[in-house]
KOLTIVO-210223 format. One record per atom (N, C-alpha, C): residue number from 1; residue in three letters; atom name; x negated, y, z negated. Coordinates in steps of 0.05 Angstrom, whole numbers. Layout:
BEGIN
+-----+---------+-------+--------+--------+--------+
| num | residuo | atomo |     px |     py |     pz |
+-----+---------+-------+--------+--------+--------+
| NUM |     ALA |    CA |      X |      Y |      Z |
...
+-----+---------+-------+--------+--------+--------+
//
This chain:
BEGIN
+-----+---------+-------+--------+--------+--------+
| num | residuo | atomo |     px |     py |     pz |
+-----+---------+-------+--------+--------+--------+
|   1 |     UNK |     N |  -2133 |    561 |  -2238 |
|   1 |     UNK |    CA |  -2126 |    537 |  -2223 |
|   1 |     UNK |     C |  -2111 |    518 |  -2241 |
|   2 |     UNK |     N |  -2082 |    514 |  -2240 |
|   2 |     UNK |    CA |  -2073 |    508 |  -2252 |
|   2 |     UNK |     C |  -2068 |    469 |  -2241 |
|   3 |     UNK |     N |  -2080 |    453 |  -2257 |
|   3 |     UNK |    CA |  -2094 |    423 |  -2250 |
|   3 |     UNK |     C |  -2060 |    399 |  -2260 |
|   4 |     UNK |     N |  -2038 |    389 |  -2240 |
|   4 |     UNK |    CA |  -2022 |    379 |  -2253 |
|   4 |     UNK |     C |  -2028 |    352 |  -2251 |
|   5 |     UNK |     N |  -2024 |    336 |  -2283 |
|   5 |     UNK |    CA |  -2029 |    307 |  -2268 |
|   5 |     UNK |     C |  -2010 |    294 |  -2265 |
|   6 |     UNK |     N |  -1980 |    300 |  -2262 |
|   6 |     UNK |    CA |  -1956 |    288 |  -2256 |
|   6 |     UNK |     C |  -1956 |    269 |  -2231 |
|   7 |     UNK |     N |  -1970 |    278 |  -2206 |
|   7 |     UNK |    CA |  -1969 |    277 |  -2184 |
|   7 |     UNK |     C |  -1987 |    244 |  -2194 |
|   8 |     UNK |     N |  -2012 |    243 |  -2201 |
|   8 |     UNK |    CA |  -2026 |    227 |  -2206 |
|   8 |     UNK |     C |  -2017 |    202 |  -2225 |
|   9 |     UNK |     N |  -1998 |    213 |  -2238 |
|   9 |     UNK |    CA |  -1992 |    195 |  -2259 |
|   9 |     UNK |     C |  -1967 |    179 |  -2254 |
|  10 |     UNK |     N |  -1956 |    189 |  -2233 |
|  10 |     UNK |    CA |  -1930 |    180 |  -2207 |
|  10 |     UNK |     C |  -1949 |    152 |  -2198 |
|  11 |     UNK |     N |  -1974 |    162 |  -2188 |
|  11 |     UNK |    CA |  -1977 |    143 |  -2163 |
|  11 |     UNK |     C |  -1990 |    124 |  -2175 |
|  12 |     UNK |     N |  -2009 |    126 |  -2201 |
|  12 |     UNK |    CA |  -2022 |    111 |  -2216 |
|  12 |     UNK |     C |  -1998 |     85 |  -2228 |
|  13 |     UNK |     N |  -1966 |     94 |  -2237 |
|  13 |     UNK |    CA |  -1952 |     77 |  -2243 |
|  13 |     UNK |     C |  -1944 |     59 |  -2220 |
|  14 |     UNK |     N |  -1935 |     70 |  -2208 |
|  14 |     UNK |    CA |  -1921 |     62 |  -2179 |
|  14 |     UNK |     C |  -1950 |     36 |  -2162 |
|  15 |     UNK |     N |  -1970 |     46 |  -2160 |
|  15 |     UNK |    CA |  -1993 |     23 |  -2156 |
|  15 |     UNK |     C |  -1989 |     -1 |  -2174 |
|  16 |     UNK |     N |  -1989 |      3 |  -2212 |
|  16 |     UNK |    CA |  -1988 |    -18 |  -2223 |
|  16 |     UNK |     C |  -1965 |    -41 |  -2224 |
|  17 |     UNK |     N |  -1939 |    -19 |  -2219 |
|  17 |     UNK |    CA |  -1914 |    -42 |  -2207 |
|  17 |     UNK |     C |  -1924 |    -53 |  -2184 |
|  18 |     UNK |     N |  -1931 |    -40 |  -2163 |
|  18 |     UNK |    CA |  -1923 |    -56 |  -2140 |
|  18 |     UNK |     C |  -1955 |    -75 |  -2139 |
|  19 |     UNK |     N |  -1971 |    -80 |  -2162 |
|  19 |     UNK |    CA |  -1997 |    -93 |  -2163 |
|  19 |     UNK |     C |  -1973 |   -123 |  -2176 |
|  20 |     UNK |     N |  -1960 |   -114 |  -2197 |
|  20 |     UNK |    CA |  -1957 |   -129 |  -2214 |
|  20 |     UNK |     C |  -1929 |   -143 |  -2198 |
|  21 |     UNK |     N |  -1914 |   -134 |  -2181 |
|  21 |     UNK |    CA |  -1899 |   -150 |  -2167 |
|  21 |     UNK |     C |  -1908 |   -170 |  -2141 |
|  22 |     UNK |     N |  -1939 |   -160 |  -2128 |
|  22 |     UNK |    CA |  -1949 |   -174 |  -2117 |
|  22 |     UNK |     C |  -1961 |   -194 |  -2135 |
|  23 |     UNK |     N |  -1980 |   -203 |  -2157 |
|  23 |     UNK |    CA |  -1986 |   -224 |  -2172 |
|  23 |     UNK |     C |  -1967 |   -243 |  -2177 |
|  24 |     UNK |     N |  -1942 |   -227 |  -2189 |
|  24 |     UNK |    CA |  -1920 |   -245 |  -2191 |
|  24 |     UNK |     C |  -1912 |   -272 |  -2166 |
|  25 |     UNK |     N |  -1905 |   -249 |  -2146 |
|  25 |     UNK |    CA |  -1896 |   -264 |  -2119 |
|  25 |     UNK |     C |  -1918 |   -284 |  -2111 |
|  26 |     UNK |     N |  -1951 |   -284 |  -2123 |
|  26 |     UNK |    CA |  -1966 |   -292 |  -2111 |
|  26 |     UNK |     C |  -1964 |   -316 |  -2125 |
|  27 |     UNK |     N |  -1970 |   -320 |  -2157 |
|  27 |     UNK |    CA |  -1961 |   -342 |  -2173 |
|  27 |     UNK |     C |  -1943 |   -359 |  -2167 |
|  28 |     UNK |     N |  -1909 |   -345 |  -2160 |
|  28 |     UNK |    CA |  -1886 |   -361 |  -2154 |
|  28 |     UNK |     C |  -1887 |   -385 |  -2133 |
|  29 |     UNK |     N |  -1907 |   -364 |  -2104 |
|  29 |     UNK |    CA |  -1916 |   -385 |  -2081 |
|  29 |     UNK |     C |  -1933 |   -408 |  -2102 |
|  30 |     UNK |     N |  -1958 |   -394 |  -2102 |
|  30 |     UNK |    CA |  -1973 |   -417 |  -2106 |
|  30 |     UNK |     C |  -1960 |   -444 |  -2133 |
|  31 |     UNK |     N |  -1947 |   -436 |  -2144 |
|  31 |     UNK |    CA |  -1935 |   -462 |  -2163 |
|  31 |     UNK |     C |  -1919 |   -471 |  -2144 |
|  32 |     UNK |     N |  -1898 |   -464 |  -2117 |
|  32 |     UNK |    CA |  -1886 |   -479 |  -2100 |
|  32 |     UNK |     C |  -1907 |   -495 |  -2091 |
|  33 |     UNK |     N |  -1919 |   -488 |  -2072 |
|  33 |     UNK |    CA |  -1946 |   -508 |  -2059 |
|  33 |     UNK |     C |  -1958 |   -525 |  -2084 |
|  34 |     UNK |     N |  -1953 |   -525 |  -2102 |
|  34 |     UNK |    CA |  -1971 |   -544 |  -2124 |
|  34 |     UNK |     C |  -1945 |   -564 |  -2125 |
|  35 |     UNK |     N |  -1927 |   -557 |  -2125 |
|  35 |     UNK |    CA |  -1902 |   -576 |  -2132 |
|  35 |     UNK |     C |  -1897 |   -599 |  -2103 |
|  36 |     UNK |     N |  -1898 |   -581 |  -2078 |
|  36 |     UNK |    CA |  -1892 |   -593 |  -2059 |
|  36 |     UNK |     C |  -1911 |   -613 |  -2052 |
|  37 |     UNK |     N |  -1933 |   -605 |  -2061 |
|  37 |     UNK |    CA |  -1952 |   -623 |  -2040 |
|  37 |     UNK |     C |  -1954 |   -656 |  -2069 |
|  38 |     UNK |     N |  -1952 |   -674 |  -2055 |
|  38 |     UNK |    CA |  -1948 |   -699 |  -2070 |
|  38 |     UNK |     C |  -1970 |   -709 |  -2086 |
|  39 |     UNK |     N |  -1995 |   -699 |  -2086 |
|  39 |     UNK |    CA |  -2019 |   -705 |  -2099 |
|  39 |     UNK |     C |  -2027 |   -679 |  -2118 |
|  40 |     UNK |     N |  -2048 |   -682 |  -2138 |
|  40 |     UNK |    CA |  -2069 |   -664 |  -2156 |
|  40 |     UNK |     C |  -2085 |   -658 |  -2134 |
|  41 |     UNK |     N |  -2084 |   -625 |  -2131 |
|  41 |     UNK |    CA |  -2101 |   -614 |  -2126 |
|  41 |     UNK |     C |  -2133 |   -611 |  -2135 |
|  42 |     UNK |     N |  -2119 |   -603 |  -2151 |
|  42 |     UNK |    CA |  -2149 |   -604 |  -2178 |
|  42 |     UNK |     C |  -2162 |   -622 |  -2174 |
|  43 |     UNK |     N |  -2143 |   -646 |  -2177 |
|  43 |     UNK |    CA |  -2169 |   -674 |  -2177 |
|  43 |     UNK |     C |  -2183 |   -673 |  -2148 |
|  44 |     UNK |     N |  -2165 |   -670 |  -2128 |
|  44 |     UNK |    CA |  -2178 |   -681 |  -2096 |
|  44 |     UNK |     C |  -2198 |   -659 |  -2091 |
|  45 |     UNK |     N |  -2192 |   -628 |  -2104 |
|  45 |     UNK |    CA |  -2227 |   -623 |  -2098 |
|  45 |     UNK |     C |  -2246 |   -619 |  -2112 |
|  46 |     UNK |     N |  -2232 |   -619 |  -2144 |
|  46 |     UNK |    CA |  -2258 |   -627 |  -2164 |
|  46 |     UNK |     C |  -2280 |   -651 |  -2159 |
|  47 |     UNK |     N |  -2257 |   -672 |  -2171 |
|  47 |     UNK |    CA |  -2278 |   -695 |  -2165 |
|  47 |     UNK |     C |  -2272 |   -715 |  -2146 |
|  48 |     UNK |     N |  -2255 |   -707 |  -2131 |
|  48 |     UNK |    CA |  -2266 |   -730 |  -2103 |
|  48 |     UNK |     C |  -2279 |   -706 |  -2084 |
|  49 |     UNK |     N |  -2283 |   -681 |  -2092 |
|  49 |     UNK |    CA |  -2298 |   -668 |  -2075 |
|  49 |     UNK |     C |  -2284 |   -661 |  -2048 |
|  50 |     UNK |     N |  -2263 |   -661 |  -2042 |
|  50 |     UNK |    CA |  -2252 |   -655 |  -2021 |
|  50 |     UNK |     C |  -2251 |   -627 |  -2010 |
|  51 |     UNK |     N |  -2268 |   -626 |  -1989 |
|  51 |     UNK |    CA |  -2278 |   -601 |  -1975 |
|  51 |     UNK |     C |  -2256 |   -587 |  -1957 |
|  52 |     UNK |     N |  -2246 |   -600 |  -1941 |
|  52 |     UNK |    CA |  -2222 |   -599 |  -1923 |
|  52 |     UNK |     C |  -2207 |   -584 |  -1944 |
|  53 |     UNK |     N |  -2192 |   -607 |  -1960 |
|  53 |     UNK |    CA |  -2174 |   -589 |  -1975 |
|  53 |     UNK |     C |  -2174 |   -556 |  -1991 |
|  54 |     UNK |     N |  -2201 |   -551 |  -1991 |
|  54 |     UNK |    CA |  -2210 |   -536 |  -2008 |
|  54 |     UNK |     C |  -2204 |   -509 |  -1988 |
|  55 |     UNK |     N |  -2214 |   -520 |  -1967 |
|  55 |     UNK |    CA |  -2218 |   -489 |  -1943 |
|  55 |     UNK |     C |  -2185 |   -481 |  -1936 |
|  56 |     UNK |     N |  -2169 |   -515 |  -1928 |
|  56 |     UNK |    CA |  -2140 |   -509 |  -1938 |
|  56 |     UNK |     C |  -2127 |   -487 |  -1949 |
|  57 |     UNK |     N |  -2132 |   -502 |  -1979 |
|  57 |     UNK |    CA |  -2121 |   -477 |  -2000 |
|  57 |     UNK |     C |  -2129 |   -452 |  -1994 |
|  58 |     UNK |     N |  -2154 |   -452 |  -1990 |
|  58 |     UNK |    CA |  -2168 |   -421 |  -1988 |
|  58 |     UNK |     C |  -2153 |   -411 |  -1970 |
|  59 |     UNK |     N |  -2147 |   -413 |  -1943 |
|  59 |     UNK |    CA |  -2141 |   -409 |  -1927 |
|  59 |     UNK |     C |  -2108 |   -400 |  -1928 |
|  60 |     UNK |     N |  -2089 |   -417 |  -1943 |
|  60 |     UNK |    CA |  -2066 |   -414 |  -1956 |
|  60 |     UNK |     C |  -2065 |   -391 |  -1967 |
|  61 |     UNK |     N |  -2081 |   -383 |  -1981 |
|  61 |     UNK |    CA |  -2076 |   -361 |  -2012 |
|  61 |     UNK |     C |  -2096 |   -339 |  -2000 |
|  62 |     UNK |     N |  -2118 |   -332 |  -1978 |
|  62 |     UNK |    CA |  -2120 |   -313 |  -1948 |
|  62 |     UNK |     C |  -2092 |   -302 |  -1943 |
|  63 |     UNK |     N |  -2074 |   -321 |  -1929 |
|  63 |     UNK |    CA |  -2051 |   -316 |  -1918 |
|  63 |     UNK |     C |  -2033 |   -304 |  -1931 |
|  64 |     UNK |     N |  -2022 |   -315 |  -1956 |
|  64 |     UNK |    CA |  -1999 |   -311 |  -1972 |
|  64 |     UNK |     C |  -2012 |   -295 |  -1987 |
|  65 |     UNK |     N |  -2038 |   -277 |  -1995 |
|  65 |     UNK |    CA |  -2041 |   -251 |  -2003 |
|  65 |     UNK |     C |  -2045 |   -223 |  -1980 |
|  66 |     UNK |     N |  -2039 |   -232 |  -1957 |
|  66 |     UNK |    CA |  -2044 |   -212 |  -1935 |
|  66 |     UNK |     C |  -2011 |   -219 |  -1931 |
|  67 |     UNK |     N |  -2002 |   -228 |  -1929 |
|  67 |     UNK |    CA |  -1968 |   -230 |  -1925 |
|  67 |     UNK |     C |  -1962 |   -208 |  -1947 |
|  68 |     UNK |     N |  -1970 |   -209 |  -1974 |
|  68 |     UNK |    CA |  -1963 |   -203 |  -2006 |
|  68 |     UNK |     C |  -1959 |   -170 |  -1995 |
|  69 |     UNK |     N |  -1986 |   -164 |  -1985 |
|  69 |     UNK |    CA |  -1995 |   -143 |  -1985 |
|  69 |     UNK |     C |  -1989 |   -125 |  -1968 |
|  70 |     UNK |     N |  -1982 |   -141 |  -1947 |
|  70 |     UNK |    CA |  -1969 |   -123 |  -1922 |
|  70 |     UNK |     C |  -1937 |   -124 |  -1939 |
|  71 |     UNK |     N |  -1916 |   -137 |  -1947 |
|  71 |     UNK |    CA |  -1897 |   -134 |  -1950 |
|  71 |     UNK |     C |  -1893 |   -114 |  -1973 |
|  72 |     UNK |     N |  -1906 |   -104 |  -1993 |
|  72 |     UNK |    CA |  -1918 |    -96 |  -2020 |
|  72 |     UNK |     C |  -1917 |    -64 |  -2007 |
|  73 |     UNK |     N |  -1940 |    -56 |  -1990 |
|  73 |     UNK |    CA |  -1949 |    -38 |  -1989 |
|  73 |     UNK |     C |  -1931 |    -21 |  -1966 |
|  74 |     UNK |     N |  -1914 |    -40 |  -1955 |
|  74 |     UNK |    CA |  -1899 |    -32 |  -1933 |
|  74 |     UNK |     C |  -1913 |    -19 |  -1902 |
+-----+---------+-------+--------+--------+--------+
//
């Protein structure tokens, strides 16, 4: 049984590009949204505790990694 790992070592690279071009794209958004929006994030849900905002973001970076992923994975 002759075992090739070419096949494997194709798809193993090809995953880590298209991992490492989705992080990228994911970064690029999220520093836009840090730029755009007129206030510190950081601060409004560290310490003013801002809950809203928080589920926001979450909610944001949900989206724009299911966008990532669908466009990524084709």
């Amino acid at each position: 049984m002759d075992l090739s790992l070419a096949p494997f070592v194709k798809t193993l690279v090809a995953s880590l590009v298209y991992c490492l071009i989705g992080i990228v794209m994911f970064a690029i958004s999220f520093v836009i949204i840090r730029m755009v929006t007129p206030f510190s994030i950081r601060k409004e849900i560290e310490e003013d505790q801002n809950t809203a905002l928080a589920v926001l973001i979450g909610s944001v970076i949900l989206g724009l990694s299911i966008i990532i992923a669908s466009a990524v994975g084709g």
